[in-house]
SEPAMI-762470 format. One record per residue (C-alpha): residue in one letter; residue number from 0; y, z, x. Coordinates in steps of 0.1 Angstrom, whole numbers, always signed. Layout:
# residues N
r residuo: A num: NUM north: Y up: Z east: X
...
# end
This chain:
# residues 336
r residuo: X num: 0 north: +968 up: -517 east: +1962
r residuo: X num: 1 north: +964 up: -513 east: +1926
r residuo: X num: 2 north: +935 up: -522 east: +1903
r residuo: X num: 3 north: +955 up: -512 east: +1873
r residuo: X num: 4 north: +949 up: -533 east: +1842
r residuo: X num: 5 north: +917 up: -550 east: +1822
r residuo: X num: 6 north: +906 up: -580 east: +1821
r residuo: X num: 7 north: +921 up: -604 east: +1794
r residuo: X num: 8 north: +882 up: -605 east: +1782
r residuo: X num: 9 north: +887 up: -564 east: +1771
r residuo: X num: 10 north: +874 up: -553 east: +1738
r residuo: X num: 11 north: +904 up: -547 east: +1711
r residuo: X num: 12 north: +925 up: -567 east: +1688
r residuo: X num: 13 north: +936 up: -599 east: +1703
r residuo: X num: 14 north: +964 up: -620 east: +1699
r residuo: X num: 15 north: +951 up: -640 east: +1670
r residuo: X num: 16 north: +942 up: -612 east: +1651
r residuo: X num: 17 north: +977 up: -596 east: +1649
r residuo: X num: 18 north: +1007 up: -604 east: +1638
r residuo: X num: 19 north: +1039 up: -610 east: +1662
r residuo: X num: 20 north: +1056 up: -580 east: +1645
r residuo: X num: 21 north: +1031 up: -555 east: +1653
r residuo: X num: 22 north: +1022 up: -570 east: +1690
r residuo: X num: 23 north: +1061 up: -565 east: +1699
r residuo: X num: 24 north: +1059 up: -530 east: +1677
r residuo: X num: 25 north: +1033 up: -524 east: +1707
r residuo: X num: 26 north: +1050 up: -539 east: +1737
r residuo: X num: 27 north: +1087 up: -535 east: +1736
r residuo: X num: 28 north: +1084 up: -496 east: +1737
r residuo: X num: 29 north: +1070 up: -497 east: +1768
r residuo: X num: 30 north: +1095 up: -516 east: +1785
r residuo: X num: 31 north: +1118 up: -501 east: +1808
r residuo: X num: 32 north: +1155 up: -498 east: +1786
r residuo: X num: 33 north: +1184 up: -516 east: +1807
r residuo: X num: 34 north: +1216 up: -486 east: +1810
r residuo: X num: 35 north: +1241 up: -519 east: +1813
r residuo: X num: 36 north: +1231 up: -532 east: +1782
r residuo: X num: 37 north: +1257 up: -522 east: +1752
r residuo: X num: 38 north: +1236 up: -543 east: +1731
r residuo: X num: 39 north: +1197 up: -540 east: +1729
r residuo: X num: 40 north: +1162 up: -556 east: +1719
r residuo: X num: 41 north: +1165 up: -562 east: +1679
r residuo: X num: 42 north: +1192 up: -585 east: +1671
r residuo: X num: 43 north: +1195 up: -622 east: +1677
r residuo: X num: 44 north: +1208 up: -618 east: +1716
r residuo: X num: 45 north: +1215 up: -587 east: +1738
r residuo: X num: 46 north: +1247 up: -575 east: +1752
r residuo: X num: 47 north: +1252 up: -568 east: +1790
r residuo: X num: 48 north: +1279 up: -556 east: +1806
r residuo: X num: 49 north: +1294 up: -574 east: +1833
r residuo: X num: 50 north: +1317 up: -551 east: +1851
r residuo: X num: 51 north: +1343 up: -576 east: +1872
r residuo: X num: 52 north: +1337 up: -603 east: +1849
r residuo: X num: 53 north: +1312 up: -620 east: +1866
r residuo: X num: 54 north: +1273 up: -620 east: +1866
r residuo: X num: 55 north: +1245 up: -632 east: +1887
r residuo: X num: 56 north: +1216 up: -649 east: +1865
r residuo: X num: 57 north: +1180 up: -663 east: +1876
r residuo: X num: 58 north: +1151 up: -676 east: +1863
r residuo: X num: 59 north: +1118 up: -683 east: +1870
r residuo: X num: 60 north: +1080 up: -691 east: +1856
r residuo: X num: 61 north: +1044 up: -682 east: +1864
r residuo: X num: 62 north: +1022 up: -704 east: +1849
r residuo: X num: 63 north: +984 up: -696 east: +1849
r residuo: X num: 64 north: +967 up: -724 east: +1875
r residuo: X num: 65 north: +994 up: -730 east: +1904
r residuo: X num: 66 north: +1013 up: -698 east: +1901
r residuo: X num: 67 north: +984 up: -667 east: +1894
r residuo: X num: 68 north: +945 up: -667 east: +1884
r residuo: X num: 69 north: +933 up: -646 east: +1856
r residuo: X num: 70 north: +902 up: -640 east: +1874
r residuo: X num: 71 north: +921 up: -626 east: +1906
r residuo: X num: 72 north: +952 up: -610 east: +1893
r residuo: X num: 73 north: +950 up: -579 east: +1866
r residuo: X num: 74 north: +979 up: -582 east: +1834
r residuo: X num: 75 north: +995 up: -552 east: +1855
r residuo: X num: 76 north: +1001 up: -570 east: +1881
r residuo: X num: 77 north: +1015 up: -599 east: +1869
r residuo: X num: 78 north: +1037 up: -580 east: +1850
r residuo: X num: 79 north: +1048 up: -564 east: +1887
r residuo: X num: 80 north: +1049 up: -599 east: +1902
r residuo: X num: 81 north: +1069 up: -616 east: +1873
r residuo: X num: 82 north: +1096 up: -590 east: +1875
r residuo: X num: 83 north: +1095 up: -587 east: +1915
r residuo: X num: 84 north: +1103 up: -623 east: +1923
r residuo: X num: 85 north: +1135 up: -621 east: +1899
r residuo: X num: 86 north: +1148 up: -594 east: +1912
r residuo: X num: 87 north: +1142 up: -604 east: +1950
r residuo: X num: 88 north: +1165 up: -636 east: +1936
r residuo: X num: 89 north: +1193 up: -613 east: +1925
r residuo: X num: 90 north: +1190 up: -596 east: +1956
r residuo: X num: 91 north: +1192 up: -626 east: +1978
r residuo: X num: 92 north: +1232 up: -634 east: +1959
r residuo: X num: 93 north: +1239 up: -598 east: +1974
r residuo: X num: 94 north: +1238 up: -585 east: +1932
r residuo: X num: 95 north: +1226 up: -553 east: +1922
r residuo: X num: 96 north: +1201 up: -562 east: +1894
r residuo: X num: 97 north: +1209 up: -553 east: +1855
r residuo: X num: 98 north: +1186 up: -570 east: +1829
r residuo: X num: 99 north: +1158 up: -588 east: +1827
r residuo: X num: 100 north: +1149 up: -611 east: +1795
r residuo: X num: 101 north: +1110 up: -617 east: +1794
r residuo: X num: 102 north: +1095 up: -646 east: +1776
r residuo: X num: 103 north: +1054 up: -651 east: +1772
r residuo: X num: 104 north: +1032 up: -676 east: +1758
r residuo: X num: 105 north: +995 up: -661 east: +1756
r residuo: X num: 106 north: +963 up: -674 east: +1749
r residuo: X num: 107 north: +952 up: -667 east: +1711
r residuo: X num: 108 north: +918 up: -649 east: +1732
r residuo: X num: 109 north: +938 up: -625 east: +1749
r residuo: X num: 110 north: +937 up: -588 east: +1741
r residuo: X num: 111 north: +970 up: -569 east: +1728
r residuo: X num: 112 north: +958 up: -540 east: +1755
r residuo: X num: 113 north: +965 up: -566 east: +1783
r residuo: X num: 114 north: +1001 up: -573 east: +1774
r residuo: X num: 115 north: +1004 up: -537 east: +1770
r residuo: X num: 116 north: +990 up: -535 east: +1805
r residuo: X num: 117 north: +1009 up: -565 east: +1814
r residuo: X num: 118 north: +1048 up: -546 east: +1799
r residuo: X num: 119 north: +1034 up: -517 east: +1823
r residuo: X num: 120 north: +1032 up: -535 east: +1853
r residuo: X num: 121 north: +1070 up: -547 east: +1844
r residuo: X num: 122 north: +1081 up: -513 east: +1839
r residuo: X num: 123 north: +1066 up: -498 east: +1870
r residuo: X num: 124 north: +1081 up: -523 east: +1891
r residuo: X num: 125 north: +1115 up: -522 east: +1874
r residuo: X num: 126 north: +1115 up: -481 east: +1884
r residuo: X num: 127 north: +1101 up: -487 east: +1923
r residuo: X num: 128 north: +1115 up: -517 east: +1927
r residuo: X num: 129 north: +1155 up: -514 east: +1913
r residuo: X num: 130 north: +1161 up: -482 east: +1894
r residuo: X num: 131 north: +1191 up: -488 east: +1864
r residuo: X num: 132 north: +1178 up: -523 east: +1855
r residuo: X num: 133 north: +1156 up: -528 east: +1823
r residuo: X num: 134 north: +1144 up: -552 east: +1798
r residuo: X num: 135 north: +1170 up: -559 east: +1772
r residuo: X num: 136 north: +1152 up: -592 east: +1751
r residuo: X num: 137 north: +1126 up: -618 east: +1750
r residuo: X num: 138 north: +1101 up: -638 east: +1734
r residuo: X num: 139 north: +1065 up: -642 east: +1723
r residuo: X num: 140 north: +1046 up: -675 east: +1717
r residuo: X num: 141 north: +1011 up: -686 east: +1716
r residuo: X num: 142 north: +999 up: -713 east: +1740
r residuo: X num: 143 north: +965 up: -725 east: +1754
r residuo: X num: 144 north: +980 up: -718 east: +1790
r residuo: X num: 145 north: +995 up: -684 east: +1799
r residuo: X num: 146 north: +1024 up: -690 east: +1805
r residuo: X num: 147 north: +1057 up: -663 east: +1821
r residuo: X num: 148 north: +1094 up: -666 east: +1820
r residuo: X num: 149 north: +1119 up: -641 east: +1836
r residuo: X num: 150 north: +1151 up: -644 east: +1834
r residuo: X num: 151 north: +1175 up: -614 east: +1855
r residuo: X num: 152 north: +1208 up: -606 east: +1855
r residuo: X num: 153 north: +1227 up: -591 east: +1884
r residuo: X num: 154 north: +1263 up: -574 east: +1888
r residuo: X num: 155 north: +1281 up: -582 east: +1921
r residuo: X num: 156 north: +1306 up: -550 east: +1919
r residuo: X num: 157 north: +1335 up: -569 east: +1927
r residuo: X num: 158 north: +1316 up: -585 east: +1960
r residuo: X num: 159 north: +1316 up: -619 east: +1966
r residuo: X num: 160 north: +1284 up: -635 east: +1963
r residuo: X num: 161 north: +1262 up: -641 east: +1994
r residuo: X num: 162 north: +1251 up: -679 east: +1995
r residuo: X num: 163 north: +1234 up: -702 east: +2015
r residuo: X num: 164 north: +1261 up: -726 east: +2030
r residuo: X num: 165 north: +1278 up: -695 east: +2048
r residuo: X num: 166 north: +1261 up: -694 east: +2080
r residuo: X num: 167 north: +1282 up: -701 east: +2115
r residuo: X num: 168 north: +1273 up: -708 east: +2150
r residuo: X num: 169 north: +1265 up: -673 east: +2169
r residuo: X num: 170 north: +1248 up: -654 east: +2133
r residuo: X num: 171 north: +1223 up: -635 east: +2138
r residuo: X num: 172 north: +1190 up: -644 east: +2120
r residuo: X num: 173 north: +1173 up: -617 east: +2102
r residuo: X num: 174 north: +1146 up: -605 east: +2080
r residuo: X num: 175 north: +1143 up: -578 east: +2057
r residuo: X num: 176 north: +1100 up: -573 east: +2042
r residuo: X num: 177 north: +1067 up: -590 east: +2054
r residuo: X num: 178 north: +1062 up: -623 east: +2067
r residuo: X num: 179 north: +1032 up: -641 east: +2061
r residuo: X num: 180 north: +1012 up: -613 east: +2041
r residuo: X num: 181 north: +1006 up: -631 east: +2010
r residuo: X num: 182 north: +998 up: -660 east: +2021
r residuo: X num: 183 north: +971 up: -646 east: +2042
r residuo: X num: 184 north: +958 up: -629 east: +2009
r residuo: X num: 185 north: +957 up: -662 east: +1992
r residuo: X num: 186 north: +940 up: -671 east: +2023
r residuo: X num: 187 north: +914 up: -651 east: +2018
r residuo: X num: 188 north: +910 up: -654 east: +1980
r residuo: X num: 189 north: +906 up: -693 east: +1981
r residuo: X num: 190 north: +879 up: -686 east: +2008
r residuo: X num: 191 north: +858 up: -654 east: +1997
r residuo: X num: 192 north: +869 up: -653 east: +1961
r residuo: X num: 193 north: +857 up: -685 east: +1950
r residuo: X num: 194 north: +820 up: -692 east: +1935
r residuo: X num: 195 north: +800 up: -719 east: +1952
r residuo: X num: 196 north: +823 up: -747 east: +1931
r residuo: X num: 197 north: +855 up: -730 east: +1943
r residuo: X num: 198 north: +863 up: -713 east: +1909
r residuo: X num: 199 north: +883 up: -677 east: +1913
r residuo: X num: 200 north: +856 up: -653 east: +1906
r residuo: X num: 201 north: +863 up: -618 east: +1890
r residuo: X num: 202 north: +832 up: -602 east: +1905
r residuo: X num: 203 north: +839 up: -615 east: +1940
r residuo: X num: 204 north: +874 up: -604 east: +1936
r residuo: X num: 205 north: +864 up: -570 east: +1929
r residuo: X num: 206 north: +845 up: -573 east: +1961
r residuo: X num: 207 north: +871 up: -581 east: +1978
r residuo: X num: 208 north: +891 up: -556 east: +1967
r residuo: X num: 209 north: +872 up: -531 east: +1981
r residuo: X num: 210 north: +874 up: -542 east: +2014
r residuo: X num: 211 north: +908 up: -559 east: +2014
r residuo: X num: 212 north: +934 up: -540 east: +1993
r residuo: X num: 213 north: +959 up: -531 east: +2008
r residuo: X num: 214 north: +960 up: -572 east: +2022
r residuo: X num: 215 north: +959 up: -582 east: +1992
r residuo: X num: 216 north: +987 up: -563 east: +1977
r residuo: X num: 217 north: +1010 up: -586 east: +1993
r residuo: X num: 218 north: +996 up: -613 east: +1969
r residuo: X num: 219 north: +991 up: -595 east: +1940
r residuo: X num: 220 north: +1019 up: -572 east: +1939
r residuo: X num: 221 north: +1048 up: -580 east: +1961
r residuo: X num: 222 north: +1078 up: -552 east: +1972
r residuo: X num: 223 north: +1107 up: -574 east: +1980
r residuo: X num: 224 north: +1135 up: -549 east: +1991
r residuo: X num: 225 north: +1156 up: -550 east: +1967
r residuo: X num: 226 north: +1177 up: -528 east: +1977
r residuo: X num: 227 north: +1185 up: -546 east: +2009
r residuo: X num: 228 north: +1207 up: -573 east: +1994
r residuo: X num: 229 north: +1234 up: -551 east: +1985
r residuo: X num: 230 north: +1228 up: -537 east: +2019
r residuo: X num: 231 north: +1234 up: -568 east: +2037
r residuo: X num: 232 north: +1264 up: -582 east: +2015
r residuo: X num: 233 north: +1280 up: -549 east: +2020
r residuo: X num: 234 north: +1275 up: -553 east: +2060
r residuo: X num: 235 north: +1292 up: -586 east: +2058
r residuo: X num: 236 north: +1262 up: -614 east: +2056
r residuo: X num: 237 north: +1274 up: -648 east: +2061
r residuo: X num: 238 north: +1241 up: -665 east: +2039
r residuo: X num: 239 north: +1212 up: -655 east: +2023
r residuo: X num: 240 north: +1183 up: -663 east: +2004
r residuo: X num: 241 north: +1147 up: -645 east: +1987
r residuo: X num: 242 north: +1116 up: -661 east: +2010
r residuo: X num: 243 north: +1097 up: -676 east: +1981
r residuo: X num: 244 north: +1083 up: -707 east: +2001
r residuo: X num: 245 north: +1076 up: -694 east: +2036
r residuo: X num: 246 north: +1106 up: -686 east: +2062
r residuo: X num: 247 north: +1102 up: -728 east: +2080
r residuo: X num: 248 north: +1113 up: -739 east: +2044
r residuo: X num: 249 north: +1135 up: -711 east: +2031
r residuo: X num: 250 north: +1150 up: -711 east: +2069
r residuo: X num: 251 north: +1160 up: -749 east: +2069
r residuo: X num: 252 north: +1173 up: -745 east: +2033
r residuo: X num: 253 north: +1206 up: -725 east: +2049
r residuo: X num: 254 north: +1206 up: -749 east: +2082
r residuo: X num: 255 north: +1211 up: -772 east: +2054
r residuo: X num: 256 north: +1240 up: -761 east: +2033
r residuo: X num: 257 north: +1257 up: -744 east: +2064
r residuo: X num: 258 north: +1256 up: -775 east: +2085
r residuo: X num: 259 north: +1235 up: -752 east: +2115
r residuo: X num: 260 north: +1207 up: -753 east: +2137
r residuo: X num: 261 north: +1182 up: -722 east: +2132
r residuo: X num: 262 north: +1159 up: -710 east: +2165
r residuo: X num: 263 north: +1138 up: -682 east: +2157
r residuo: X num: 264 north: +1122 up: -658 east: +2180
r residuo: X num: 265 north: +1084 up: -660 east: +2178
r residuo: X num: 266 north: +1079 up: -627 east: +2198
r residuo: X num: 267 north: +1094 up: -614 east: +2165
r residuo: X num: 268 north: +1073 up: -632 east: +2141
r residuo: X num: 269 north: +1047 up: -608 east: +2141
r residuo: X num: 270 north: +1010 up: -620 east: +2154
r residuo: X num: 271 north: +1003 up: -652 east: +2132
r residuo: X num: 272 north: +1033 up: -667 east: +2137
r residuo: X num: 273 north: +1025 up: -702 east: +2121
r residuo: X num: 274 north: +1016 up: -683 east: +2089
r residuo: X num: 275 north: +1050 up: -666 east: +2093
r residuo: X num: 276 north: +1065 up: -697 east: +2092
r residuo: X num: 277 north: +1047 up: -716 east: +2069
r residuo: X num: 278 north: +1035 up: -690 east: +2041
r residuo: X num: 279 north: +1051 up: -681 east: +2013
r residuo: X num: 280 north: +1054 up: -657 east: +1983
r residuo: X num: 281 north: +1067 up: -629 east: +2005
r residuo: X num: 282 north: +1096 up: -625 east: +1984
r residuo: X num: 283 north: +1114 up: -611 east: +2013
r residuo: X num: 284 north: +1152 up: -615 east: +2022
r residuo: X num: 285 north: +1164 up: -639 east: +2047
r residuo: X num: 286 north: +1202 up: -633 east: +2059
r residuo: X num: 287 north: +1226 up: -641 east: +2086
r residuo: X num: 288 north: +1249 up: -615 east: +2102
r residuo: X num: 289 north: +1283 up: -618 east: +2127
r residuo: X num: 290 north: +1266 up: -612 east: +2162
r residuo: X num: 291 north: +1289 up: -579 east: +2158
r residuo: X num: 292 north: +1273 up: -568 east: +2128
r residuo: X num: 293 north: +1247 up: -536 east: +2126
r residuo: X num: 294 north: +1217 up: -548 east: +2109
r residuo: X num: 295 north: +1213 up: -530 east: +2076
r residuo: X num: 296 north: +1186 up: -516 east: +2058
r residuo: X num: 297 north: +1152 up: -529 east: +2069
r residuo: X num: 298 north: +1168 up: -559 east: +2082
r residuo: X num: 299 north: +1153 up: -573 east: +2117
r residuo: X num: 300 north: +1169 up: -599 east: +2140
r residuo: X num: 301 north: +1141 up: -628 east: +2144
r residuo: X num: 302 north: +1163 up: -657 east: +2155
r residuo: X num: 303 north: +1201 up: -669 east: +2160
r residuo: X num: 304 north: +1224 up: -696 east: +2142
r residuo: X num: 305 north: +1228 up: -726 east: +2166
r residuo: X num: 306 north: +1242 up: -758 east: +2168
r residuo: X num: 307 north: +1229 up: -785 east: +2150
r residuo: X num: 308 north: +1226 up: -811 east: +2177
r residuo: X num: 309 north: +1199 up: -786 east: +2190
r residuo: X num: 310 north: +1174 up: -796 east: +2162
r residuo: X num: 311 north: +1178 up: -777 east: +2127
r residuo: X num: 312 north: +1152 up: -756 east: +2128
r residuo: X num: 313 north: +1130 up: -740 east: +2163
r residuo: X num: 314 north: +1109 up: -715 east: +2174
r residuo: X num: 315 north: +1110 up: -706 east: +2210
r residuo: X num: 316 north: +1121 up: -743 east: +2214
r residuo: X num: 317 north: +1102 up: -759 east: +2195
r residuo: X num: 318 north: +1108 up: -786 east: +2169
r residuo: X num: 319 north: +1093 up: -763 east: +2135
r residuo: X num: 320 north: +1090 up: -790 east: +2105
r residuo: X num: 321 north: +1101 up: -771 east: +2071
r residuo: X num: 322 north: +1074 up: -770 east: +2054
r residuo: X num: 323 north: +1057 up: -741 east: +2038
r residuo: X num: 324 north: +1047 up: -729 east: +2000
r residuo: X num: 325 north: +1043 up: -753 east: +1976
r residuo: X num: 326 north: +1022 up: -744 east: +1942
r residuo: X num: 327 north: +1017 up: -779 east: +1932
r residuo: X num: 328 north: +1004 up: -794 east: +1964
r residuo: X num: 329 north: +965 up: -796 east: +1965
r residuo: X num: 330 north: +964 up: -781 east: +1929
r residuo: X num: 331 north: +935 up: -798 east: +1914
r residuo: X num: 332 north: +942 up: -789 east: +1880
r residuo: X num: 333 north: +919 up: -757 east: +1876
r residuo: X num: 334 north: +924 up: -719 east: +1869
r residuo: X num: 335 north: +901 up: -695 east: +1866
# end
């Protein structure tokens, strides 16, 4: 995994000690230009193109305490992470992504070089992650909690959108990406990564690292397959959605709006099957396909659509509540 990035305690300027001007004269040119945008960073809004008229927008925040610690996560990666779980949204609608608008609020302490680092990670994910889609606006505040705000954009090339209520009796279930990974990285960080009062510490994080990269990777630096949603509208997907709060949660999220039952396949869970179900921040896709339908992509069958009398949602049978991720739950107010 990477180790890219300083921590926010680098020597430098910090925020407080330049102007707003001069950070963004630092920042913006090393964000990743967006080819559908007709209109660019430096006036009052951007201008996308939307080619059939339509466009596909989502949003989402990272605050520092329930979404990422400073003391585990580098500015480069939460520059990867922030733009990775918007684009896995866009993906999910079956859009090829476009534009991103990025919004901070930074603490007054925090180096310049670390949202330098930070716009880095952003721009290194954009290229690996979905090719053709850039950064085309934003904004910059200062706040005593770090705070991160995508917004993307996504074109649907004349598709119709893949959503959630359009799974039918006989779909397969399928799964494109990891199931489970992160959550066994945070796992492991809230057990070994801690000091003796169950802070995040830096130095045991290095530690960690060491040992545990590429596990923790999942976690740090998520790689969605973007690609895949395009993929799996193009092969005819009846629903889908990103897995953002475990596949028992995000799973019972289509049962719901398509008015199914879902019965996974443990054998196809992968070895820890309850953290399969119940962990999330995978950012993979979740989709349903005709029975007829050839899987696309990384797409892997891991269940079937049923009827709802059979329960909403099962694994080899049994009853599976839908719960998973939630950042808020057992948050006790700390960051680190």
């Amino acid at each position: 995994m990477s180790d890219r990035g300083r921590a926010p305690g680098a020597p430098g300027p910090t925020v407080a000690d330049e102007s707003e001007a001069a950070i963004l004269a630092r920042i913006l040119p090393l964000l990743p230009a967006a080819p559908a945008a007709t209109i660019g960073p430096g006036d009052d809004a951007a201008v996308v193109a939307a080619v059939d008229g339509r466009f596909v927008v989502t949003t989402d925040l990272m605050v520092h305490g329930p979404d990422f610690r400073l003391a585990w996560s580098t500015p480069w990666e939460l520059g990867w992470k922030a733009v990775a779980t918007n684009l896995s949204d866009v993906a999910a609608m079956g859009a090829r992504p476009t534009a991103l608008v990025l919004a901070l609020a930074v603490t007054p302490d925090m180096p310049v070089a670390s949202l330098e680092e930070f716009a880095g990670g952003v721009s290194e994910a954009v290229a690996a992650l979905s090719p053709g889609c850039g950064v085309v606006g934003g904004d910059l505040s200062v706040s005593e909690t770090f705070t991160i705000a995508v917004t993307a954009f996504g074109d649907l090339e004349g598709r119709a959108p893949v959503l959630r209520s359009g799974a039918r009796v006989g779909d397969v279930v399928a799964v494109s990406g990891v199931l489970g990974e992160a959550a066994a990285a945070l796992q492991l960080l809230f057990r070994d990564g801690v000091d003796e009062d169950g802070v995040p510490d830096r130095a045991l994080t290095a530690a960690l690292r060491k040992r545990h990269g590429e596990m923790l990777a999942a976690q740090f630096a998520p790689r969605p397959p973007v690609g895949d949603g395009v993929l799996a509208a193009r092969a005819g997907a009846t629903s889908m959605l990103d897995l953002s709060d475990g596949l028992a949660r995000d799973a019972a999220r289509i049962a719901a709006a398509s008015g199914v039952g879902i019965a996974f396949d443990g054998a196809t869970l992968g070895r820890d099957v309850a953290l399969a179900l119940r962990g999330g921040e995978d950012h993979s896709l979740l989709a349903t396909f005709p029975a007829t339908a050839e899987l696309p992509g990384g797409f892997r069958a891991v269940g079937r659509v049923v009827d709802p009398a059979t329960g909403a949602l099962t694994c080899d049978g049994v009853v599976v509540d839908p719960v998973g991720w939630d950042p808020y739950v057992g948050w006790d107010g700390g960051r680190g």
